[in-house]
Structure formats: structure tokens, C-alpha cells
VEXTOR-925611 format. One record per residue (C-alpha): x, z, y; residue in three letters. Coordinates in pm, 1 decimal, decimal comma, padded with zeros to 6 digits, m for minus. Each point is the difference from the previous one (the first is absolute). Example, Ala and Ser with C-alpha at 12.3 -4.5 7.8 and 13.67 -1.06 7.14 Angstrom:
<sites>
<site><u>01230,0</u><w>00780,0</w><v>m00450,0</v><residu>Ala</residu></site>
<site><u>00137,0</u><w>m00066,0</w><v>00344,0</v><residu>Ser</residu></site>
</sites>
This chain:
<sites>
<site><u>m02792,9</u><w>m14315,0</w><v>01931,7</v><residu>Unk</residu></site>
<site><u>00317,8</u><w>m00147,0</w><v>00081,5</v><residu>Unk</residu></site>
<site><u>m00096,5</u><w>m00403,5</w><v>m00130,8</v><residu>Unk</residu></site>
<site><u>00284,2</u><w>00001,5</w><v>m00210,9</v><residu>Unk</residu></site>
<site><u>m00030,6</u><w>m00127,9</w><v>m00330,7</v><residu>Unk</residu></site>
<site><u>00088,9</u><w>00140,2</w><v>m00358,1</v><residu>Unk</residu></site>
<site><u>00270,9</u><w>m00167,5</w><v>m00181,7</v><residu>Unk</residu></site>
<site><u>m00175,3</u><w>m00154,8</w><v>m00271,3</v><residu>Unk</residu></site>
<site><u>m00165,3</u><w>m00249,7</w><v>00270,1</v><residu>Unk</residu></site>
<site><u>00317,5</u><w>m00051,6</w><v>00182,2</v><residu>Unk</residu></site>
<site><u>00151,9</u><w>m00164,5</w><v>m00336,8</v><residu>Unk</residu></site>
<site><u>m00332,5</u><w>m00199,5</w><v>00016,7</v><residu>Unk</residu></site>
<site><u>00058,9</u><w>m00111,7</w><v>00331,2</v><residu>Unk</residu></site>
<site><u>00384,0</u><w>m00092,0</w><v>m00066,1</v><residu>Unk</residu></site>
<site><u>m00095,9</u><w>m00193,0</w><v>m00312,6</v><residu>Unk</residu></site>
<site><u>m00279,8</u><w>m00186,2</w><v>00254,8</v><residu>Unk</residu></site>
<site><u>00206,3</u><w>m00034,9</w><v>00251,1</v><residu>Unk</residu></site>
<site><u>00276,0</u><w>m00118,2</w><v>m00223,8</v><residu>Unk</residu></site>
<site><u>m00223,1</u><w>m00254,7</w><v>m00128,4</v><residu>Unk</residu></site>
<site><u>m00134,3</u><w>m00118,8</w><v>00351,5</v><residu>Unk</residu></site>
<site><u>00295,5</u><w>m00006,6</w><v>00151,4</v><residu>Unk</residu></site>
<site><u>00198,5</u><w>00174,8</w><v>00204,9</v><residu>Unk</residu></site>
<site><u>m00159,6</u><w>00211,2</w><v>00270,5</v><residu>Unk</residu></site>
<site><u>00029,3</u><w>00071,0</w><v>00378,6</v><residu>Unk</residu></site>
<site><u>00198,4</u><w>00314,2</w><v>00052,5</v><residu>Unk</residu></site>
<site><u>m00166,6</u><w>00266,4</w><v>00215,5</v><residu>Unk</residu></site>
<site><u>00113,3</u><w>00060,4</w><v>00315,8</v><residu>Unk</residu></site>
<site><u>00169,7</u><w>00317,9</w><v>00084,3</v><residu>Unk</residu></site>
<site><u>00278,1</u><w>00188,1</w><v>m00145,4</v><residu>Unk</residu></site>
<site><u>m00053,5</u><w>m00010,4</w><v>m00360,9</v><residu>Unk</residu></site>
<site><u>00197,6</u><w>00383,0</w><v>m00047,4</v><residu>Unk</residu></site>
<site><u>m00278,5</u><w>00154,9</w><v>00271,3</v><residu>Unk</residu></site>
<site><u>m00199,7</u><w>00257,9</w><v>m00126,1</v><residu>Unk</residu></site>
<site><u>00204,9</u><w>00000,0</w><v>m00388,4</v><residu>Unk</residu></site>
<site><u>00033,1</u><w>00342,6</w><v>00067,4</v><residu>Unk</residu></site>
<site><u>m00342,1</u><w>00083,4</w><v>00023,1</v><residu>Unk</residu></site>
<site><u>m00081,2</u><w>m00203,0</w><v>m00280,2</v><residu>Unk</residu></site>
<site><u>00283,9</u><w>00194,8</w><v>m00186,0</v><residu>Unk</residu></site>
<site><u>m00128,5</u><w>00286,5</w><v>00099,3</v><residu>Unk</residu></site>
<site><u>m00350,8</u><w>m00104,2</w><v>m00089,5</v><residu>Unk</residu></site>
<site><u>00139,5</u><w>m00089,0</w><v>m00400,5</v><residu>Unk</residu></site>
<site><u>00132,3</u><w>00360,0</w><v>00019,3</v><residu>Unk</residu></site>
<site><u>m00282,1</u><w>00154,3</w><v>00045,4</v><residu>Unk</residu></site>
<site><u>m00203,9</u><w>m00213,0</w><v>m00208,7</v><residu>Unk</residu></site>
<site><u>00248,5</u><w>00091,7</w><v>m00304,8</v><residu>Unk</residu></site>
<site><u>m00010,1</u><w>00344,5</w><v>00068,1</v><residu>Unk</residu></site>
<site><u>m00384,6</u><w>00022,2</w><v>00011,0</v><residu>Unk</residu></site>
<site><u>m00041,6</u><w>m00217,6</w><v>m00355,3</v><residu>Unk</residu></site>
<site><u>00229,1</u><w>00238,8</w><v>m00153,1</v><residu>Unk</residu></site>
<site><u>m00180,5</u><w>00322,1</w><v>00102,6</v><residu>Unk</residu></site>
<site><u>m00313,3</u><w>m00209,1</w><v>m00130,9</v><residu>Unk</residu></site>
<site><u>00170,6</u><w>m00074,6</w><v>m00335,4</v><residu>Unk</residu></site>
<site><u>00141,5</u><w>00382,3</w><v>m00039,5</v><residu>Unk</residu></site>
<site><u>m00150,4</u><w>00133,8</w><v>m00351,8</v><residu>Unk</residu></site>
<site><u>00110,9</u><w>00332,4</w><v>00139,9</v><residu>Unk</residu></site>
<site><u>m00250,1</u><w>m00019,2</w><v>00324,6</v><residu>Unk</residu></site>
<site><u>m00243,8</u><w>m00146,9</w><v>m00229,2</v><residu>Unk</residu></site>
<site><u>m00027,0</u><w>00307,8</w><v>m00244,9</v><residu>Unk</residu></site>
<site><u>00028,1</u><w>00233,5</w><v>00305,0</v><residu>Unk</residu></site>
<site><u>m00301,8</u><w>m00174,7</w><v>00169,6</v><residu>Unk</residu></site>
<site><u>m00176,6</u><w>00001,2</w><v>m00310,4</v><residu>Unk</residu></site>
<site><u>00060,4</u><w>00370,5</w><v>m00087,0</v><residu>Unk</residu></site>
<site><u>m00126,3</u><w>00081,2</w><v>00353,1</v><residu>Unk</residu></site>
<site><u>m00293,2</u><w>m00198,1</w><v>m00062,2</v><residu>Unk</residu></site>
<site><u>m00084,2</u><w>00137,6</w><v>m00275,3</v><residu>Unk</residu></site>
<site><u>00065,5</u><w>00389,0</w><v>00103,7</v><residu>Unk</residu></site>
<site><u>m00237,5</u><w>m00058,3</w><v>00289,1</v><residu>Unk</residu></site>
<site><u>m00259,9</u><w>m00177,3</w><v>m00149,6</v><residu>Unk</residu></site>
<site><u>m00014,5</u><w>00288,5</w><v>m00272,9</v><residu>Unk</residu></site>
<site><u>00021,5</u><w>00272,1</w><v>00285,1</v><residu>Unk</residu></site>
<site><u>m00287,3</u><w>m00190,0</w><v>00194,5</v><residu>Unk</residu></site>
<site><u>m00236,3</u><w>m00064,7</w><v>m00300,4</v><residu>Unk</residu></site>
<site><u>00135,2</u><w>00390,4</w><v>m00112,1</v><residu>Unk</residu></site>
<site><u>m00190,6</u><w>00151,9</w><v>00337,0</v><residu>Unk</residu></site>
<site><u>m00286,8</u><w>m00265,4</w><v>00006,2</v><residu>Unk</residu></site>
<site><u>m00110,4</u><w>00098,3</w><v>m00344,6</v><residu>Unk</residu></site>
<site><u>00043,2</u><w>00405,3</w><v>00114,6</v><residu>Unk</residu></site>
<site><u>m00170,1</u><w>m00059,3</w><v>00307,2</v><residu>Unk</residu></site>
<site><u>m00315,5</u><w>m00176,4</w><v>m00171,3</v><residu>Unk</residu></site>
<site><u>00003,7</u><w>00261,0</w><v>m00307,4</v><residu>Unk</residu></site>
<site><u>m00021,5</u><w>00283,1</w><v>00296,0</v><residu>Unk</residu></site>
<site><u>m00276,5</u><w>m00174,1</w><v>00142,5</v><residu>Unk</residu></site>
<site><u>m00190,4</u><w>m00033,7</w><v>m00281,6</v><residu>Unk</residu></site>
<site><u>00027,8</u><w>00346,4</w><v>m00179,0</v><residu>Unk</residu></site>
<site><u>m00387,8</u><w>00078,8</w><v>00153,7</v><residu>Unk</residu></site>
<site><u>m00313,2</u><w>m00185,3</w><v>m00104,3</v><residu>Unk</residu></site>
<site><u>00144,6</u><w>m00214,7</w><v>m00274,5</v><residu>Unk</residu></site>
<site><u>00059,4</u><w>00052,8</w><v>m00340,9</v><residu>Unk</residu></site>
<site><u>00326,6</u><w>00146,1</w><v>m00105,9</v><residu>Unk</residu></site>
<site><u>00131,6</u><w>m00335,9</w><v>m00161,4</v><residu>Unk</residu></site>
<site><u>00035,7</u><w>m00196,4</w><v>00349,2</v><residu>Unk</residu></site>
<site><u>00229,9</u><w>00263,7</w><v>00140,3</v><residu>Unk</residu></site>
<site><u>00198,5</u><w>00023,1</w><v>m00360,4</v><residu>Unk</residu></site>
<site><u>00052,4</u><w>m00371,5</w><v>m00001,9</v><residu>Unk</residu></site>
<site><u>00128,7</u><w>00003,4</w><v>00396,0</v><residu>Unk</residu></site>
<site><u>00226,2</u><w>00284,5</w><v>m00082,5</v><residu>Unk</residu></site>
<site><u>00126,0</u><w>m00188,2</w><v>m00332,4</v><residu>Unk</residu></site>
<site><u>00018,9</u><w>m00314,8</w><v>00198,1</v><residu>Unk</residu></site>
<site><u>00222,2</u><w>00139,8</w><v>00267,8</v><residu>Unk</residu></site>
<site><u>00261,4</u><w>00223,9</w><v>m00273,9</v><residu>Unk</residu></site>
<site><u>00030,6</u><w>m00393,6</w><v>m00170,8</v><residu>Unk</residu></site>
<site><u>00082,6</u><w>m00124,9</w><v>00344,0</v><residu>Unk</residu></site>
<site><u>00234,8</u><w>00305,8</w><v>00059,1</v><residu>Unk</residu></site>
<site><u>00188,1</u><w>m00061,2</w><v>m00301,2</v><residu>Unk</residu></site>
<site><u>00023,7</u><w>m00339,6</w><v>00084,3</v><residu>Unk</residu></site>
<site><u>00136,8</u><w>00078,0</w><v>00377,5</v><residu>Unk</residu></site>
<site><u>00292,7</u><w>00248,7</w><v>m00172,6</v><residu>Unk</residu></site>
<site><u>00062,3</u><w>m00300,0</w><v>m00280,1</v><residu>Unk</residu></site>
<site><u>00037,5</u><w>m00256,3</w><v>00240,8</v><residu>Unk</residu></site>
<site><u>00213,5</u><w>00207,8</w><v>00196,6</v><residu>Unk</residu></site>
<site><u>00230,7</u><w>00023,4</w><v>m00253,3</v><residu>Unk</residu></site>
<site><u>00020,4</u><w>m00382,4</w><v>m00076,2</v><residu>Unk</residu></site>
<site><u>m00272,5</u><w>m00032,4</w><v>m00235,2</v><residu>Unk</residu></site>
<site><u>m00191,8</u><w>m00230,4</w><v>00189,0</v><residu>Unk</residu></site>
<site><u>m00145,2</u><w>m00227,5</w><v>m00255,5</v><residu>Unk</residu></site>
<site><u>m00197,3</u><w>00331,5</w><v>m00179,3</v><residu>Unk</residu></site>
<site><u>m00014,3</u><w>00152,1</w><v>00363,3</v><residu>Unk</residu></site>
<site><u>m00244,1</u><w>m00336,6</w><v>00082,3</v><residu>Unk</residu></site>
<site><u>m00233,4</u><w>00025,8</w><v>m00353,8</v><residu>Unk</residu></site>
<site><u>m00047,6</u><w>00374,1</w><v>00084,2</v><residu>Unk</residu></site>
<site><u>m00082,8</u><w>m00067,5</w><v>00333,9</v><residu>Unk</residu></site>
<site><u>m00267,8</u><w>m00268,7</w><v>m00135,7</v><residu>Unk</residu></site>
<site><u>m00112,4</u><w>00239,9</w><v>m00243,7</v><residu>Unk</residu></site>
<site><u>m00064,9</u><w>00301,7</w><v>00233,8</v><residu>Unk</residu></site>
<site><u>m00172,0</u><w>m00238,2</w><v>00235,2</v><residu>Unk</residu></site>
<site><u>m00248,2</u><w>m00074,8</w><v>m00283,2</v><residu>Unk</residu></site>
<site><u>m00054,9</u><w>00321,5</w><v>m00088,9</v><residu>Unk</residu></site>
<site><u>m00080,4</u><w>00093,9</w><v>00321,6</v><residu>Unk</residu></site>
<site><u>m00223,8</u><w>m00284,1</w><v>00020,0</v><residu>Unk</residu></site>
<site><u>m00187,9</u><w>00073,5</w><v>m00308,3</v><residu>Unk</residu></site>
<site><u>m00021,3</u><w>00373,2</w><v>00101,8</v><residu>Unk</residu></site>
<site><u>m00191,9</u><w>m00139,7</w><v>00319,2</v><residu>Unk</residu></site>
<site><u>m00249,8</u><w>m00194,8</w><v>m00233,6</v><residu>Unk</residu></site>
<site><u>m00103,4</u><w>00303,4</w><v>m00126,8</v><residu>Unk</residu></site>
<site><u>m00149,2</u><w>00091,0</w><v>00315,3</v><residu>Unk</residu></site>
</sites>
């Protein structure tokens, strides 16, 4: 951290300061290191906007979503393998179901439709879940 404070608290500090009286000035050059600090502002700036881009938003969000659907997608076709023996033929069924929900979420969300992407993805979650309670 660089100990430099934001600018609501140096408008405190003024209106303190104007109050108390005038203060001592620092020693030193008071232009040394405005650069930096410029340079410091820039970046700051630059880093809120990427923050505050909608755009990057709804591209990390249909990411997000896409993986989480492709993740849940093979989890659910991995554990409906692994079940086909010894079980009865509904615990499979409802993996299998489970993961095409979560696969149809992954291609949604991909495609921007993140809100239904996330219910779908809750949905083939609980199916999955309830297929495993019929174990």
C-alpha cells in the first residue's frame, strides 16, 4: 500500500485543517513523486472502468455459465456410467436427465441466456440429486 489517502478524506482533512488552522507544510519538494501519483490515478481509472464494463460483465457471465453447464454436463455422465450396474434403472435415468438439463443450460448460457442458463443448472443438479436418493 502506498499510505496515500482517497479523496473523500482529504476534503475531510482540508475542512479540519481549515477549521484548526493553518498547518505546517511538509518538507520536501511538494511536485516530487506527482508523477507517480499521476500515474497511480491512471491506472486506478483504467482498472474501475474495466470493473464497470457491462460488456466484460456479460462475457464473464456467459463463460461462467458455459462451464458450469459443461462441468455439471460430464459430472452427471460420469455418475450415470457408474451407476448403470447394481442399481435400479431410475438412478442412472435421473443422472443422465440431470446432466442433458445441465447441457442445455451450458449451450444457453453460452449464448447469453444466463439467467435460464442458472435455473437449469439448479434444476439438473436436483435431479441428479433426487436420482441419487433413489439409491
Amino acid at each position: 500500500m502506498s499510505g496515500r489517502t482517497d479523496s473523500g478524506t482529504r476534503t475531510e482533512i482540508a475542512e479540519v485543517n481549515d477549521v484548526a488552522g493553518p498547518a505546517e507544510e511538509p518538507a520536501g519538494d511538494p511536485a516530487e513523486g506527482s508523477a507517480e501519483d499521476q500515474a497511480e490515478d491512471l491506472a486506478e481509472d483504467q482498472a474501475e472502468d474495466l470493473a464497470e464494463d457491462p460488456a466484460e460483465d456479460a462475457r464473464r457471465a456467459r463463460w461462467t455459465a458455459g462451464g458450469t453447464g459443461a462441468v455439471l454436463t460430464l459430472a452427471g455422465v460420469t455418475a450415470s456410467l457408474m451407476r448403470l450396474s447394481g442399481v435400479p434403472a431410475l438412478v442412472p435415468a435421473a443422472y443422465a436427465v440431470g446432466a442433458g438439463v445441465c447441457a442445455l443450460a451450458g449451450v444457453l448460457g453460452a449464448k447469453g441466456r444466463t439467467r435460464r442458463a442458472l435455473w437449469l443448472l439448479i434444476v439438473g443438479t436436483m435431479i441428479m440429486a433426487l436420482g441419487d436418493q433413489f439409491d
